[in-house]
N, C-alpha and C positions, 0 to 999 in steps of 0.2 A: 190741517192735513199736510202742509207743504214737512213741517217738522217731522212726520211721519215717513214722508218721501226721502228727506235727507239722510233719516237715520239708516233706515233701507239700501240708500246706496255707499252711505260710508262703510268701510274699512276696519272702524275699530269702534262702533258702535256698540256698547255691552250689553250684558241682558239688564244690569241696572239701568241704564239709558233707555230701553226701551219702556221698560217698567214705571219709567216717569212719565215719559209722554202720555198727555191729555188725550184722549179717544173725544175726538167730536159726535154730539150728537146726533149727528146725519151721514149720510155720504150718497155717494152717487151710483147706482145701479140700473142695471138694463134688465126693465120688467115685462111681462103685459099687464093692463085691466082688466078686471071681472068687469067691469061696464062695455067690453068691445069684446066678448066674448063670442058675438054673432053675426059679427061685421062682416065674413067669408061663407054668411050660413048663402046653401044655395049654388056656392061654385064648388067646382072640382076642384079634387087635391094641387094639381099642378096649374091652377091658375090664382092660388091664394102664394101672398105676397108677403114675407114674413117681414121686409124692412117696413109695413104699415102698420105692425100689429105690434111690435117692438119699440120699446122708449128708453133714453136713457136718462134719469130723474132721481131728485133728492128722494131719500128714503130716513124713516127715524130709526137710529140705531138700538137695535135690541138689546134688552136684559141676555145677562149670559146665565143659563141655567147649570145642574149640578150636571160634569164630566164635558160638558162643554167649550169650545176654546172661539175666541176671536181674531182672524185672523187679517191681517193687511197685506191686499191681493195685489203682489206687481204681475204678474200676467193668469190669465184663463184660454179656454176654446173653446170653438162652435163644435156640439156635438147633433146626434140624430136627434136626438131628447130635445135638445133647443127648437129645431126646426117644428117635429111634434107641440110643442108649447105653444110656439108663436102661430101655427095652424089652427091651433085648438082642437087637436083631433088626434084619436080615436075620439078621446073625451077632451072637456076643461082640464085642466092640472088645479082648477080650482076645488071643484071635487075632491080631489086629493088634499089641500091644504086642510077644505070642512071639514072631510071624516077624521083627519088626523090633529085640529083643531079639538075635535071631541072627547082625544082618549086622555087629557091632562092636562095642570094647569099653566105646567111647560110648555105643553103642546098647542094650547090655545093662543099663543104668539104668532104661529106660522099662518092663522086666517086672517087675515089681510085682505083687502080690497086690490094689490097688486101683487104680484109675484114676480119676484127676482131672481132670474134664471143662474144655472150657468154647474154645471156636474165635474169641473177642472179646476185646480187652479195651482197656483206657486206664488210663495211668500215669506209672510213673517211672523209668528205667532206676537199678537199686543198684547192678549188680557188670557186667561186661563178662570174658567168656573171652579166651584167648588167638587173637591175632589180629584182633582187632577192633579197626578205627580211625575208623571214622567215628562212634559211637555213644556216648559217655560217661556216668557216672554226673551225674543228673541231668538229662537229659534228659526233654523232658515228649513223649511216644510214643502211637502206639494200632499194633495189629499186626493184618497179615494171616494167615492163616490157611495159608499155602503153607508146611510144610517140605518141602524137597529135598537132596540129597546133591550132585548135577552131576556125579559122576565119568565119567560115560558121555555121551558125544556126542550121544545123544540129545536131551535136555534143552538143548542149548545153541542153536538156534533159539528153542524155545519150552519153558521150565520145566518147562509144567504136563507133556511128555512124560518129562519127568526118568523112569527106570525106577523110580528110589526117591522119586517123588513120594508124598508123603501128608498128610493133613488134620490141622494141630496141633489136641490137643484132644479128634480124634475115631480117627485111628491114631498118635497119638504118647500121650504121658503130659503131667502137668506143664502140663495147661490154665488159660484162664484165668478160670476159676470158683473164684476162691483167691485169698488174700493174696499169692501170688508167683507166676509163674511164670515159665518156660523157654521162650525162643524161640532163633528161630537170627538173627541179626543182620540177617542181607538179611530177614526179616517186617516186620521195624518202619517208621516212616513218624511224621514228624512229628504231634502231634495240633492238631486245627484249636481257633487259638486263642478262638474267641469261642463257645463250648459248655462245657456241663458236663463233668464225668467222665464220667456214665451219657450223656450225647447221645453225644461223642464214642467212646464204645464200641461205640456198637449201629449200626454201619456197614459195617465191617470187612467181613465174610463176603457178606452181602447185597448192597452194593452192586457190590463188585468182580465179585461172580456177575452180577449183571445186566448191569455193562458186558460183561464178556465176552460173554456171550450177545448181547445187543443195537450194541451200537459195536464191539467190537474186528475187524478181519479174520478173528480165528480163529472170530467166532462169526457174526453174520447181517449185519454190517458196512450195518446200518440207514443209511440218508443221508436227506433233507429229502424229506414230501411222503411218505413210506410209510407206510403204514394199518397198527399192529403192535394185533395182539390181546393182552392179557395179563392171564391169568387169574392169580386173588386179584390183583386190583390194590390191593385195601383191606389187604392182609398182610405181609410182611416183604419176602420178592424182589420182589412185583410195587409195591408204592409205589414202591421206588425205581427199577424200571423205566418206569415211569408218567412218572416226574420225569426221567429219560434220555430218552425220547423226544419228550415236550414240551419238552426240551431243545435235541434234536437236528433241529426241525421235522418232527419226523413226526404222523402221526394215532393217535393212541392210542384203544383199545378195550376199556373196562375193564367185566372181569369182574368182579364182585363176590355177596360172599353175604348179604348183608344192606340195609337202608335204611342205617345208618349208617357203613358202607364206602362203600355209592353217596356220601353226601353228601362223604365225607374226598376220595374221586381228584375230585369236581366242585371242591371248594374247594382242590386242587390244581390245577386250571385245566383238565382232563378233561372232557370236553363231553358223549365218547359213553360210556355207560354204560349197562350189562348186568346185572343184577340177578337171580340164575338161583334167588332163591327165591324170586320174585316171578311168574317166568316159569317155575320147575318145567319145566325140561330133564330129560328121562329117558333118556338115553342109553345104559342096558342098559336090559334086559327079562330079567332074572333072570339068565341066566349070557349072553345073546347081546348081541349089540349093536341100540339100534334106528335103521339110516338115517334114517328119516322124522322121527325128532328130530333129526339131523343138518341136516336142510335146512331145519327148522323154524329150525334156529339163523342155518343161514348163510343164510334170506334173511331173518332178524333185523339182521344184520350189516350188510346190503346198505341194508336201510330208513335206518340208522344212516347209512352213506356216502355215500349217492346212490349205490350199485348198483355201490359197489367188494367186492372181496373184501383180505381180510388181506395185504399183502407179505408176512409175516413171523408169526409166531405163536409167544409164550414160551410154551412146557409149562413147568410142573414140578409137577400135578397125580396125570401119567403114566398109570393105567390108566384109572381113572374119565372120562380127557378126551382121550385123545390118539386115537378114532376119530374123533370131531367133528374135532380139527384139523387133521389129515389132510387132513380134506373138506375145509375152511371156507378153508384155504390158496388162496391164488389159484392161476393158471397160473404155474409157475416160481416160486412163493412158498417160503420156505423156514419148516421147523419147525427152531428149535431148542430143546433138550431137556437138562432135568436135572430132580434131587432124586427125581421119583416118591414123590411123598409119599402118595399114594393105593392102591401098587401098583406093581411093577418090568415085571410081566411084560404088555406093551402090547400090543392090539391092533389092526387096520387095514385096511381094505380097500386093496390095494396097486394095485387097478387108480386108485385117484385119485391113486396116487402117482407111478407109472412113466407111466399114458399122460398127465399132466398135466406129466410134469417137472418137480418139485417137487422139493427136498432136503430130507434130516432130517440133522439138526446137533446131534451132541452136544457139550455142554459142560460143564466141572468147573471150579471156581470159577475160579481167573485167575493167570497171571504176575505177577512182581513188580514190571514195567512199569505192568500195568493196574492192579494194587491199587493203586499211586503213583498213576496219572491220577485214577482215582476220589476218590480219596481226597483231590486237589490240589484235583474239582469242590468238594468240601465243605470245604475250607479257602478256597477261593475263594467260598463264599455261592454255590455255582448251582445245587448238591445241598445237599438238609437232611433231617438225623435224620428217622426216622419213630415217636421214641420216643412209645409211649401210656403206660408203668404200669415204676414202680421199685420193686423188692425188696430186700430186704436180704439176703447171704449164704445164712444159715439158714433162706430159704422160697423157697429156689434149688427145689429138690423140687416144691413145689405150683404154683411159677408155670410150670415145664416141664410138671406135670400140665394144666394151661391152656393152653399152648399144643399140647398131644397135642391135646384138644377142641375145638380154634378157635375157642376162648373170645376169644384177641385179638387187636386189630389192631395194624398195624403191628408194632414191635418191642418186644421184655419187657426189660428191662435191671437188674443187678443191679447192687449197692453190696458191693464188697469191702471196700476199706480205708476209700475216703469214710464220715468218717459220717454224714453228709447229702446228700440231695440239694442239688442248685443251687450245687457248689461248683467249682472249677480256671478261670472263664473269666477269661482276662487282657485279650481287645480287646475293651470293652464298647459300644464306638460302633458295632463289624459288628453284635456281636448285636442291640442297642435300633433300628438298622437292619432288621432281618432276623426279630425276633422272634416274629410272631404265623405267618411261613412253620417256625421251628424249632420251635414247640409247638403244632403244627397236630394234631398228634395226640394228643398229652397233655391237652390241653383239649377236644376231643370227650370222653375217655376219661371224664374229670371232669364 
């Protein structure tokens, strides 16, 4: 492994060079057990402890199947998906490995008695399956999180409808919270040259979510001049949706749960800012909903615009928020919706929905088109990391238990193989350009 590491951070290491190096049969990743599956059964969501359900442990390294690549991971992130995992809840993720265990005899590799998380990552391409020609050992990569199959019709408009669409990481095996892992060729995407390992990793999942959600057509196809609310703007998806719509000339409206979240989306260039524990929204009243908090917010909102209401509104709170945005939506405004990280099962008053003509728009992270554009924004400097704090492998566990607690902002980033931070940038004139926008969050943190 160490020969791995060397090559990685040398300079003039070729793709013949990589192409020699020996892949050991093992490596080390941060799994759970199917055997401690039900160690939490019994407690509540906010008292289960994801550093006790998290390991970081040899693993035997897998056959690389046809379109497949292998990759050697100098950094990853904690995403929602991990904490999910390490919970075991809505469901096991082991579930997920069985059924998909079942449809082939590729696929029968992913059921394993552990699961090896991890939906981010940045690297190196070692080894390349059969079929694969665009992508060669040595290649410096970061990957999206979409695996697909495409053998059905479905999918070939738009991916994410693939029938055997699923989340690397989070229904596949073989994540990238480990010294290696397993993607399927179309995931990868060049990594932006003037970032770290850990910057360039902690993009992937998040960003491409919020483009879809916010820019793509399949999600609220935001244009110039639209007022978008978007709660945690201080946090993972919504930084970088924050950074898309100040992008994309619109009016951003950022929710935030803290003064030092307010300060990060203003020194993002964020004007209007929302601060809901400052302002103590209380949008149930024990098990009901309360309106009169509702409107309390949205002529908050209105003070904020001159007496516009939301185009557009990013959930991904879900229960705890999605009766407010309902309301708060304008006439014909659109909600669109993922993650539910509060709660799946949402509530709403449907007369603000149907007699106002509103839409609700779900979405699940993104095509392999969009993960490219996103991805091209932040190779291009006009999207930037929103890394605050670096972990090393082996405290994968307790920095996921931090993010269960919204302990942090923006994004947690781990060190697989790097072993330091601050290491892989090649075009130093973007970054010393660009700098104090890529460590805008990491130096709040500090």
């Amino acid at each position: 492994m160490q020969q791995i590491v060397d090559a990685i951070l040398s300079d003039d290491a070729s793709r013949e060079d990589f192409a020699a190096l020996a892949v050991p049969d093992h490596y080390r990743g941060c799994l759970v057990r199917e055997d401690e599956v039900s160690m939490f059964e019994g407690m509540a969501s906010r008292d289960k402890d994801p550093s006790k359900s998290l390991h970081v442990e040899d693993v035997p390294t897998p056959e690389l199947g046809p379109g497949e690549a292998l990759v050697a991971v100098a950094a990853s992130a904690i995403n929602f998906n991990t904490v999910w995992s390490a919970l075991f809840e809505p469901v096991s993720t082991f579930q997920f490995l069985k059924r998909y265990g079942r449809t082939s005899e590729w696929a029968a590799r992913h059921d394993q008695p552990y699961h090896v998380l991890g939906s981010d990552l940045s690297g190196v391409v070692l080894r390349t399956g059969p079929g694969v020609t665009k992508w060669k050992p040595g290649d410096k990569v970061v990957a999206h999180c979409l695996s697909v199959e495409l053998e059905s019709p479905d999918g070939h408009s738009d991916t994410m409808l693939d029938p055997e669409q699923r989340i690397w990481g989070y229904e596949t095996n073989f994540g990238g919270l480990a010294q290696f892992a397993v993607v399927k060729a179309n995931q990868l995407m060049p990594k932006p040259r003037h970032l770290t390992w850990e910057e360039a990793a902690c993009s992937g999942l998040v960003n491409s979510t919020a483009y879809r959600q916010l820019v793509s057509r399949n999600g609220a196809g935001m244009k110039q001049g639209d007022v978008v609310l978007i709660w945690g703007a201080g946090g993972g998806l919504g930084s970088y949706a924050t950074q898309l719509a100040l992008n994309g000339g619109a009016i951003p409206v950022c929710v935030v749960s803290n003064a030092e979240k307010a300060r990060l989306v203003r020194d993002m260039g964020a004007s209007l800012v929302i601060n809901r524990a400052e302002e103590n929204y209380e949008f149930w009243d024990g098990d009901q909903q309360n309106p009169a908090e509702w409107k309390r917010f949205g002529a908050r909102i209105r003070e904020l615009t001159g007496g516009e209401d939301p185009d557009i509104v990013l959930e991904h709170p879900g229960r705890s928020t999605f009766g407010a945005s309902v309301f708060v939506a304008r006439k014909g405004g659109t909600i669109v919706t993922c993650a539910s990280t509060s709660g799946y099962q949402h509530e709403y008053d449907n007369r603000y929905l149907w007699m106002n003509l509103k839409r609700i728009i779900g979405t699940h992270f993104a095509n392999y088109r969009e993960a490219w554009e996103s991805n091209r924004l932040i190779c291009k400097g006009l999207v930037h990391p929103t890394l605050s704090t670096v972990v090393g492998l082996d405290d994968a566990g307790a920095a996921t238990a931090a993010v269960h607690r919204n302990e942090h902002t923006g994004k947690v980033g781990v060190l697989c193989l790097a072993p330091d931070p601050g290491l892989g940038v090649e075009d130093h004139e973007t970054r010393a350009r660009l700098l104090p926008a890529i460590t805008r969050f990491a130096e709040q943190a500090s």
